[in-house]
C-alpha positions in Angstrom: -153.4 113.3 -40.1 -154.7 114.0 -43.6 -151.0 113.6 -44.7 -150.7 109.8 -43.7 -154.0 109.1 -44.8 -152.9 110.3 -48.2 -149.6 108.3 -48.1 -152.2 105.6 -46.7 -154.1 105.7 -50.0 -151.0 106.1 -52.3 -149.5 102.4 -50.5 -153.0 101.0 -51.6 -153.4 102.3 -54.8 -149.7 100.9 -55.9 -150.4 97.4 -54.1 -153.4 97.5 -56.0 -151.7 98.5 -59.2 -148.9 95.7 -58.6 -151.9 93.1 -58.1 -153.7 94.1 -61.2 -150.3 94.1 -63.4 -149.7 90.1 -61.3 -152.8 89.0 -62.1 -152.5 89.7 -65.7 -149.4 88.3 -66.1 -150.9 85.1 -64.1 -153.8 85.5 -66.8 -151.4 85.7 -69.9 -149.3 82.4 -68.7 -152.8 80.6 -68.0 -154.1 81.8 -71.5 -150.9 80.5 -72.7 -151.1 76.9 -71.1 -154.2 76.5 -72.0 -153.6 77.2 -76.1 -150.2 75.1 -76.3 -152.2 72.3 -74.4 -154.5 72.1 -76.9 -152.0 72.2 -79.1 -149.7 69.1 -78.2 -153.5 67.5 -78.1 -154.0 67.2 -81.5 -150.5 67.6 -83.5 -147.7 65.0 -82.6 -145.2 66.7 -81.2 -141.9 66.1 -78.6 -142.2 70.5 -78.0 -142.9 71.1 -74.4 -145.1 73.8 -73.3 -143.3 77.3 -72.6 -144.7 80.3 -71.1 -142.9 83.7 -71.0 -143.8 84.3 -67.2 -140.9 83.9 -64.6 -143.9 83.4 -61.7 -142.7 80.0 -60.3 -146.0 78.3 -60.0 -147.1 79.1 -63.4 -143.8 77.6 -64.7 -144.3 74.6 -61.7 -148.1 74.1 -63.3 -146.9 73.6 -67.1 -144.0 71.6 -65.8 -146.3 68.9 -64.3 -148.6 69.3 -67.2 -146.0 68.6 -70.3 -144.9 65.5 -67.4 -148.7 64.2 -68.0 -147.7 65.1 -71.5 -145.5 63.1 -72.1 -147.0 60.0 -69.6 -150.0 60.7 -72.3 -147.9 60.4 -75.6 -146.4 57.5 -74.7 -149.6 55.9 -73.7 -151.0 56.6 -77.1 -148.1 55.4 -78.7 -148.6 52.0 -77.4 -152.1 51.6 -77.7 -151.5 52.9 -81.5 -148.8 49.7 -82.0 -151.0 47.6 -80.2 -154.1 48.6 -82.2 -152.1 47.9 -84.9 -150.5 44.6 -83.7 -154.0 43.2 -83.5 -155.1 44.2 -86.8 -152.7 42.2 -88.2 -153.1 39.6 -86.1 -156.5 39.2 -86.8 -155.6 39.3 -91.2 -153.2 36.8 -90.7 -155.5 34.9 -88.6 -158.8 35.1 -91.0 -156.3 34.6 -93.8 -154.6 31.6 -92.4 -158.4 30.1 -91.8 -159.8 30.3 -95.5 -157.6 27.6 -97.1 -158.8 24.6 -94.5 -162.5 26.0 -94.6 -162.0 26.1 -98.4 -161.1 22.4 -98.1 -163.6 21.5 -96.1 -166.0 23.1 -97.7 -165.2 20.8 -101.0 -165.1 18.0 -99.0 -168.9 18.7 -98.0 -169.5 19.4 -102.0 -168.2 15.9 -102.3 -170.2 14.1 -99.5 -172.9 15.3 -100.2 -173.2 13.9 -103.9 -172.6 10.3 -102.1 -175.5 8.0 -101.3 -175.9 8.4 -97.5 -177.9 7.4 -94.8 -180.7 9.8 -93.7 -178.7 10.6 -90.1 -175.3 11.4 -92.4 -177.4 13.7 -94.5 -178.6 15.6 -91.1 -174.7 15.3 -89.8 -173.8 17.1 -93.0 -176.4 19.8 -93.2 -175.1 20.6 -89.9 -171.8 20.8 -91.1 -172.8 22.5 -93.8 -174.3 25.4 -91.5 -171.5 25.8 -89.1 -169.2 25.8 -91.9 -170.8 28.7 -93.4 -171.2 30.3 -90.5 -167.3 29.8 -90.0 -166.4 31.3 -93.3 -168.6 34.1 -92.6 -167.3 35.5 -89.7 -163.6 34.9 -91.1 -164.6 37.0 -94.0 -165.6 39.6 -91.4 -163.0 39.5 -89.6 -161.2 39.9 -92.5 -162.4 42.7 -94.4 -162.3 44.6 -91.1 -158.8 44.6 -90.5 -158.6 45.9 -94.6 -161.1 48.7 -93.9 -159.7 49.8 -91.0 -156.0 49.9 -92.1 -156.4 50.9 -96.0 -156.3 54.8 -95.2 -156.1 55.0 -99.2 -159.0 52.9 -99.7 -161.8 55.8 -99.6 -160.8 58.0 -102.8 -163.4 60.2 -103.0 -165.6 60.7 -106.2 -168.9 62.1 -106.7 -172.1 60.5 -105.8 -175.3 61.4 -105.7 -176.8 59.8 -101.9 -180.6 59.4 -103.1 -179.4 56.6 -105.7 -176.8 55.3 -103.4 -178.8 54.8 -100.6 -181.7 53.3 -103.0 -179.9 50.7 -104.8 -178.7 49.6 -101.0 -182.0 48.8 -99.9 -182.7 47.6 -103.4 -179.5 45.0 -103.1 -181.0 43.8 -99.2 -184.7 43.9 -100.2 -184.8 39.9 -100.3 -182.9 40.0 -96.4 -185.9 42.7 -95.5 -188.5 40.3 -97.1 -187.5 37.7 -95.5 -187.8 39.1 -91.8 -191.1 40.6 -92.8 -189.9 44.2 -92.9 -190.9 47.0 -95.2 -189.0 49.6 -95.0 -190.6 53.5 -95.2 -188.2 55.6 -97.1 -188.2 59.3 -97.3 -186.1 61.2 -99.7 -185.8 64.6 -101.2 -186.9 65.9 -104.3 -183.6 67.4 -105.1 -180.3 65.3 -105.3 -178.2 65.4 -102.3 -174.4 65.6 -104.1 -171.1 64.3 -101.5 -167.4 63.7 -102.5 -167.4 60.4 -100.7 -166.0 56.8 -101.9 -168.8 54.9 -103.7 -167.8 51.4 -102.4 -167.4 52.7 -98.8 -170.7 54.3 -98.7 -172.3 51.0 -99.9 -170.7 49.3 -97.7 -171.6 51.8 -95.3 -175.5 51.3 -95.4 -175.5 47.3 -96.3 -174.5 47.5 -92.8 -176.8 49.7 -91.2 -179.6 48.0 -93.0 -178.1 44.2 -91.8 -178.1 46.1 -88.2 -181.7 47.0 -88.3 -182.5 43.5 -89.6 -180.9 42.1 -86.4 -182.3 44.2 -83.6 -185.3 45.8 -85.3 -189.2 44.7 -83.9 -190.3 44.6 -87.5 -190.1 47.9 -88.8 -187.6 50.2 -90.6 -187.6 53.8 -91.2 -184.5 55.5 -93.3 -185.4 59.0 -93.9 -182.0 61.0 -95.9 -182.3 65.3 -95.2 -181.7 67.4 -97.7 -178.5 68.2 -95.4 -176.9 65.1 -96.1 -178.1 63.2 -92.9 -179.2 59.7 -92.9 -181.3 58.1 -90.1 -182.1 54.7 -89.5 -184.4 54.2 -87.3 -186.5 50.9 -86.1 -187.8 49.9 -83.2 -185.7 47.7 -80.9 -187.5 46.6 -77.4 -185.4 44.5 -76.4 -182.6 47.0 -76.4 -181.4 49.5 -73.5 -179.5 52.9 -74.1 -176.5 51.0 -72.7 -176.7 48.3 -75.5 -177.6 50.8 -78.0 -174.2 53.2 -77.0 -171.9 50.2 -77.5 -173.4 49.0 -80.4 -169.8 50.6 -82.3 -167.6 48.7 -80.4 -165.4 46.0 -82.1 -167.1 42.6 -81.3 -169.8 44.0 -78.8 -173.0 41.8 -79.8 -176.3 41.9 -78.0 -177.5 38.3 -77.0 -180.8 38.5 -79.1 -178.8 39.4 -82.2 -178.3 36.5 -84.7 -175.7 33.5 -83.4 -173.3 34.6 -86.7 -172.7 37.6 -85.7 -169.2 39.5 -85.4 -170.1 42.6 -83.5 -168.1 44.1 -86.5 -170.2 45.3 -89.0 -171.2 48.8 -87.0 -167.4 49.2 -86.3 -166.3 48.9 -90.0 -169.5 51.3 -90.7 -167.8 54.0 -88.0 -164.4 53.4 -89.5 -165.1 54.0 -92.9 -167.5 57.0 -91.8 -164.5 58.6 -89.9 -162.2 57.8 -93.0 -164.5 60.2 -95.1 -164.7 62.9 -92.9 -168.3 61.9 -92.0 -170.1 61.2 -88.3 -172.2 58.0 -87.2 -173.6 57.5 -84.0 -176.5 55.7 -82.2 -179.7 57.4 -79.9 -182.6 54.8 -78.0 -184.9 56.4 -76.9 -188.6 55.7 -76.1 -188.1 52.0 -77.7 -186.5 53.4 -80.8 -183.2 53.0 -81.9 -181.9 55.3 -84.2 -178.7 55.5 -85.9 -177.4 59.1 -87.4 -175.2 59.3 -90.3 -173.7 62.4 -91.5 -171.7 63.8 -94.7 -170.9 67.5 -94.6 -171.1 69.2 -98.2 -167.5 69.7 -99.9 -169.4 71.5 -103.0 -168.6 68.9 -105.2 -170.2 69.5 -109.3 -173.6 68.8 -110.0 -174.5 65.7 -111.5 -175.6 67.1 -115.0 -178.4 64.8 -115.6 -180.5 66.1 -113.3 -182.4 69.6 -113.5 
């Protein structure tokens, strides 16, 4: 009796042993699957994922998944053609409208130098402001399809983000004025140093600050960390946390926001961001709509003006 309960124990122990070798094999093929997934994820690559084990639904499982793969890469492919497609669709479109507004713009110049009637001087103001309005939103239109497709656009150089983001709300202090709002600015005491492109980063913040102009109740708060984030932060009731997440989405305008409006000036400020190796997004809460901008450090030289 104790002799078959030994051989008893000896079957178990080796089933056991099997199980524990199968089930780190199954755990070396998962572990496997899992890394070269995250691989073809983020490189573009036509290598399929291979795994050393022979078990054949471990081999089944990365089958399907480089079939997904693959379904996945092709996918991007033609949302990346069409992306572009549309970019240039929309330059030759804004570029093909500037030379008739031009005209008609000097057409207006003309008119209105001529003696008219009082109703042909209200006609033309009207004219006037649609036109305007016109050439705006072409220019938008515009210089979105250049930020977004000029990779080489955002050199870096060194800049020095207190001065930056002051002479920005210096350059839109008439726009602020005129909607009533003083802004409340906190900076540091000590410089706060980026290897960024000085253009894109003006850009950047001209259209935060026309942002907050649109939505904000009539106040402005744009505080920069000695970290390198920026906040801008106003309050915006008529706003939801839905409106306020798709605020970065190409020609997504909220219904109170001014009539001229693209919907592109936040999606140029997130391109150019993402271009720089920066991050921009947008939080409401409690009424308040805030929008985070950050630059990591790269170390860059110390402006040698300043102590």
């Amino acid at each position: 009796m104790e002799f078959w309960l030994c051989v008893l124990i000896g079957i178990l122990i080796i089933i056991m042993l099997v199980l524990a070798v199968k089930i780190l094999l199954l755990q070396k093929s998962a572990d496997e699957i899992a890394e070269e997934f995250a691989d073809r994820l983020t490189t573009d690559t036509n290598t399929l994922i291979g795994i050393s084990s022979r078990d054949r639904h471990m081999r089944k499982l990365a089958k399907d998944i480089n079939n997904e793969l693959s379904k996945l890469k092709k996918d991007r492919q033609r949302f990346q053609q069409g992306d572009l497609e549309l970019k240039d669709a929309v330059t030759n479109i804004s570029h093909d409208l500037r030379t008739p507004l031009t005209a008609v713009c000097g057409y207006l110049d003309l008119l209105e130098k001529e003696k008219n009637s009082a109703n042909a001087e209200r006609y033309i103001r009207v004219i006037r402001e649609r036109t305007e309005a016109l050439r705006q939103l072409t220019e938008e239109l515009f210089r979105y399809s250049v930020f977004t497709t000029a990779s080489d656009s955002t050199s870096p150089e060194p800049v020095v983000l207190n001065r930056l983001l002051e002479e920005s709300i210096s350059a839109y202090y008439g726009a602020l004025k005129q909607h009533r709002i003083t802004p409340r600015i906190t900076l540091p005491e000590r410089n706060v140093n980026r290897l960024l492109n000085r253009n894109a980063c003006s850009r950047i913040f001209g259209n935060l600050i026309s942002n907050a102009i649109k939505y904000s109740d009539g106040d402005l708060d744009i505080t920069l960390g000695e970290d390198g984030e920026i906040t801008f932060s106003n309050h915006a009731s008529h706003l939801d946390e839905i409106q306020a997440g798709r605020l970065f989405d190409r020609f997504y305008t909220v219904e109170t926001a001014s009539a001229g409006s693209t919907g592109l000036g936040l999606s140029i400020a997130r391109a150019l961001t993402e271009q720089m190796g920066g991050s921009i997004d947008a939080v409401y809460e409690d009424g308040i709509l805030s929008v985070r901008l950050f630059f990591r450090s790269e170390d860059p030289p110390q402006d040698p003006s300043q102590p």
